[in-house]
C-alpha positions in Angstrom: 40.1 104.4 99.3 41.9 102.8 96.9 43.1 104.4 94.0 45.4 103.8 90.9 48.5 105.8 93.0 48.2 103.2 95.7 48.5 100.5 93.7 51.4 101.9 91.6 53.3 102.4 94.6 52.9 99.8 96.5 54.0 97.6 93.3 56.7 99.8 93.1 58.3 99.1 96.6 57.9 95.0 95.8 59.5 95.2 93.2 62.6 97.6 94.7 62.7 94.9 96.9 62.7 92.3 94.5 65.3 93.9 92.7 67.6 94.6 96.3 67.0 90.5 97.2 68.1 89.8 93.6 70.9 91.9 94.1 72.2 90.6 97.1 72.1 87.2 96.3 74.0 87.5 93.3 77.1 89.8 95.0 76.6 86.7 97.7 77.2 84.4 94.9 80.0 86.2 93.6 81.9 86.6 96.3 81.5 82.8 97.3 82.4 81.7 94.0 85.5 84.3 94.6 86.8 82.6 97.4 86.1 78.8 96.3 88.6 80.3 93.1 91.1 81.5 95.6 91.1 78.2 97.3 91.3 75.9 94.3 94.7 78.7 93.1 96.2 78.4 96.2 95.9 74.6 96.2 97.4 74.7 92.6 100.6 76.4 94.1 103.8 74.3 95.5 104.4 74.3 99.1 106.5 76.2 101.6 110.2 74.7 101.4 110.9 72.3 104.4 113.7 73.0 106.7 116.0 70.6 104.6 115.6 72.8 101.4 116.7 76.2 103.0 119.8 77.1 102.2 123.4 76.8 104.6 126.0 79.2 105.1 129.8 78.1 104.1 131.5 75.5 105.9 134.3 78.0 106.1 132.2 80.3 108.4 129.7 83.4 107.6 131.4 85.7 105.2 132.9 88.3 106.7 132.4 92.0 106.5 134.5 94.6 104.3 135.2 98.0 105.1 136.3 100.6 102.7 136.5 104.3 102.6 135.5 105.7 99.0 136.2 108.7 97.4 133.8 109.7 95.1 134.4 111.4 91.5 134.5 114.8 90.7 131.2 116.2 89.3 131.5 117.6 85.7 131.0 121.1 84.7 128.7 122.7 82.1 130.4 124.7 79.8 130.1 127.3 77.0 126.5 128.8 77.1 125.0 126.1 78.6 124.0 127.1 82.9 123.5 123.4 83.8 124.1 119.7 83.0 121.1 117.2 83.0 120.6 114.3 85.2 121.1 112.3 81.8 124.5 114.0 80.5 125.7 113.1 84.5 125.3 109.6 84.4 126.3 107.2 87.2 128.1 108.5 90.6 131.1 106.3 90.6 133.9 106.3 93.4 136.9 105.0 93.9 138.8 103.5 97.0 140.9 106.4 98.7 144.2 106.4 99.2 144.2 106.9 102.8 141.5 104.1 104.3 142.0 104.9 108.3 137.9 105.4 109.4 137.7 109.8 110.2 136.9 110.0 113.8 134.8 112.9 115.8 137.2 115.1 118.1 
């Protein structure tokens, strides 16, 4: 029996598999073309610095460490009507050295 269905659907599924082949070989292509790209960049950038261009510490020694005790500054108030200051209207969070710099031990 063949009738004018069969032969619709059967041309149907060649060309959905036409179409699926085509597909995949041009997402193949792409992503080969993709990678030849990221080979050609990567060739294009400089090298990795040898061990003769890193840099050296001082001759004087590595720089030594400073300790400090801060204070910090008093936070402003809102005032008149106004319940609360805005991130903005605070502005940095400076401090300044204390007076007394002996480190606050636990008892």
């Amino acid at each position: 029996m063949d009738t004018p269905l069969e032969h619709m659907a059967a041309a149907g599924s060649a060309t959905g598999t036409v179409v699926i082949l085509l597909c995949g070989v041009i997402i193949t292509a792409a992503l080969v073309w993709a990678v030849r790209l990221g080979i050609k960049v990567r060739g294009r950038e400089p090298a990795p610095p040898g061990p003769g261009q890193h840099p050296t510490p001082p001759k004087s020694g590595p720089v030594g460490e400073e300790r400090q005790m801060r204070e910090p500054n008093e936070v402003p108030r809102a005032g008149g009507e106004r319940d609360r200051l805005t991130p903005h209207e605070l502005g940095n969070a400076p401090s300044r050295p204390s007076g007394d710099q002996t480190r606050p031990r636990w008892g």
